[in-house]
One Martini backbone bead per residue (centre of mass of N, CA, C, O) as a GRO file, in nm:
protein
   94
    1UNK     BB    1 -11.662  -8.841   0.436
    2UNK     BB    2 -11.584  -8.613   0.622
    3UNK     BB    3 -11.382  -8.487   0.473
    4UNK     BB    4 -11.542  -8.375   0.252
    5UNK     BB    5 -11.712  -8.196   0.438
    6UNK     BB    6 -11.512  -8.011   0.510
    7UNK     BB    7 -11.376  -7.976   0.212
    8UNK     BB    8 -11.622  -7.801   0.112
    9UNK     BB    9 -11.671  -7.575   0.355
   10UNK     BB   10 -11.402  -7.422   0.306
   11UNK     BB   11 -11.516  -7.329   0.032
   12UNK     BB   12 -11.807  -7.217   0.157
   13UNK     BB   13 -11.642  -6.973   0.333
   14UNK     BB   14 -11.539  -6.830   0.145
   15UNK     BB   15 -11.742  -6.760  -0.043
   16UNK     BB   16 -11.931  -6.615   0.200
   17UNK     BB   17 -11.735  -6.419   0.246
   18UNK     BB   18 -11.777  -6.260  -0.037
   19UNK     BB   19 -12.081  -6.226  -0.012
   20UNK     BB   20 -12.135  -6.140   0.290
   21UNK     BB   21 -11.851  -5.935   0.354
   22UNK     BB   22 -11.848  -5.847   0.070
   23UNK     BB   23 -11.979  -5.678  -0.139
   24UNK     BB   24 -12.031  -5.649  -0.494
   25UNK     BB   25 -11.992  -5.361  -0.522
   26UNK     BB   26 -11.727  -5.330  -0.383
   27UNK     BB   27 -11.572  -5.517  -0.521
   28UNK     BB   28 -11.567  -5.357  -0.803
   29UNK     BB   29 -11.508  -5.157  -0.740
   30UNK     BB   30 -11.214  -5.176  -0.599
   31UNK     BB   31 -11.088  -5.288  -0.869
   32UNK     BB   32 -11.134  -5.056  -1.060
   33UNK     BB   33 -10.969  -4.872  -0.862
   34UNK     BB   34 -10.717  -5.029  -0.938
   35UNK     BB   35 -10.715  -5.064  -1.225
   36UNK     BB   36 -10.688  -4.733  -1.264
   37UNK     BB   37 -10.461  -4.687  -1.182
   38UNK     BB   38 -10.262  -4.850  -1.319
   39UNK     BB   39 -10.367  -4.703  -1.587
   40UNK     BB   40 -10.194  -4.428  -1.512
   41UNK     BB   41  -9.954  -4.520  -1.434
   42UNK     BB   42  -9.835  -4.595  -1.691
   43UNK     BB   43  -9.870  -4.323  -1.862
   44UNK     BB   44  -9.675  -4.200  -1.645
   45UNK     BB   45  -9.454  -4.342  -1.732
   46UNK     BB   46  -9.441  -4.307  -2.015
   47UNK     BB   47  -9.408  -3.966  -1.982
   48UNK     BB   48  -9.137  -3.998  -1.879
   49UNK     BB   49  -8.983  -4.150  -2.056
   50UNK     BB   50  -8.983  -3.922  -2.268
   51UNK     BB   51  -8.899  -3.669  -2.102
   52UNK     BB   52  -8.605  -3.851  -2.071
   53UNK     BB   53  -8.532  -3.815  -2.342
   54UNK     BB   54  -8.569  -3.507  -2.380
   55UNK     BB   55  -8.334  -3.445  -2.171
   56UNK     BB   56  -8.080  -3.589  -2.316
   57UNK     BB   57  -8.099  -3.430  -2.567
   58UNK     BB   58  -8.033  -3.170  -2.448
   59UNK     BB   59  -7.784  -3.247  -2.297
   60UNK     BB   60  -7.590  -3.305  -2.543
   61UNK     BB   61  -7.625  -3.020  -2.640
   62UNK     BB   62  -7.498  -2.881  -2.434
   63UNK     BB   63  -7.229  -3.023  -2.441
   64UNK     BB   64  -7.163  -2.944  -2.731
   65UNK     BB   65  -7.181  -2.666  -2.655
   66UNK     BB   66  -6.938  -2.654  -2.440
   67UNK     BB   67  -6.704  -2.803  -2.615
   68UNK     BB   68  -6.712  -2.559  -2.799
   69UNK     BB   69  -6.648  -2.298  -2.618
   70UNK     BB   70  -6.370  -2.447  -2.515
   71UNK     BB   71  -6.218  -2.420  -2.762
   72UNK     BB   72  -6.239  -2.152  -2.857
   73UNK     BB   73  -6.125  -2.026  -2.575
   74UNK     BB   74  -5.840  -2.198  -2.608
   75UNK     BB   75  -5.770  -2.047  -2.882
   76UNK     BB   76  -5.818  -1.739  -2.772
   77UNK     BB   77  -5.545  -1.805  -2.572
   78UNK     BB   78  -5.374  -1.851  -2.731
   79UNK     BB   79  -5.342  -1.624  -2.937
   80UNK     BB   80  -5.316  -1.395  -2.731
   81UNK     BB   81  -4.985  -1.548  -2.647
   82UNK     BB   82  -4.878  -1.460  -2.889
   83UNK     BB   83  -4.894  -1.204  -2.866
   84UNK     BB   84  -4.777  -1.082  -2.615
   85UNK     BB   85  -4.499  -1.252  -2.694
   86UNK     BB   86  -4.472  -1.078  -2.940
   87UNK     BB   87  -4.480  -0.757  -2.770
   88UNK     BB   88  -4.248  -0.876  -2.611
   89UNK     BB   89  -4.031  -0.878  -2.820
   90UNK     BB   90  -4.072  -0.586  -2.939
   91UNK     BB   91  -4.124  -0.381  -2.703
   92UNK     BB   92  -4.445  -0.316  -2.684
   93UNK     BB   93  -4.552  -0.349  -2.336
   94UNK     BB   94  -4.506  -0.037  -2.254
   0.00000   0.00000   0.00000
């Protein structure tokens, strides 16, 4: 029987410190704001995951653009050196 009693005293040690050592308005506001924290991080991971999506899109677009202009650029120094190697062959480098 004494055991019972001691654990039921556990039981409202518990209740007694959230009555009495944390008023019920802190605890609530405490929640609260632990709550909307929560959910600002949400929408900030949410837009930053978007931001990043959409920095990947102009990365590929930049990329594909570097890689047409390195062609283009290889492209016209081959033709150069082909000119070049013709102008040098009829003597007209001089």
């Amino acid at each position: 029987m004494s055991e019972d009693n001691n654990h039921d005293s556990g039981a409202l040690k518990v209740t007694r410190i959230v009555d009495f050592r944390i008023p019920l308005p802190w605890l609530l506001s405490g929640a609260s704001a632990i709550a909307l924290a929560l959910v600002s991080m949400w929408f900030k991971v949410d837009e930053l995951g978007r931001n990043m999506v959409d920095m990947q899109i102009t990365l590929k677009a930049g990329n594909t653009q570097a890689v047409t202009m390195a062609s283009e650029m290889a492209l016209l120094r081959f033709r150069v050196e082909n000119l070049e190697a013709e102008r040098r062959g009829r003597g007209e480098g001089k």
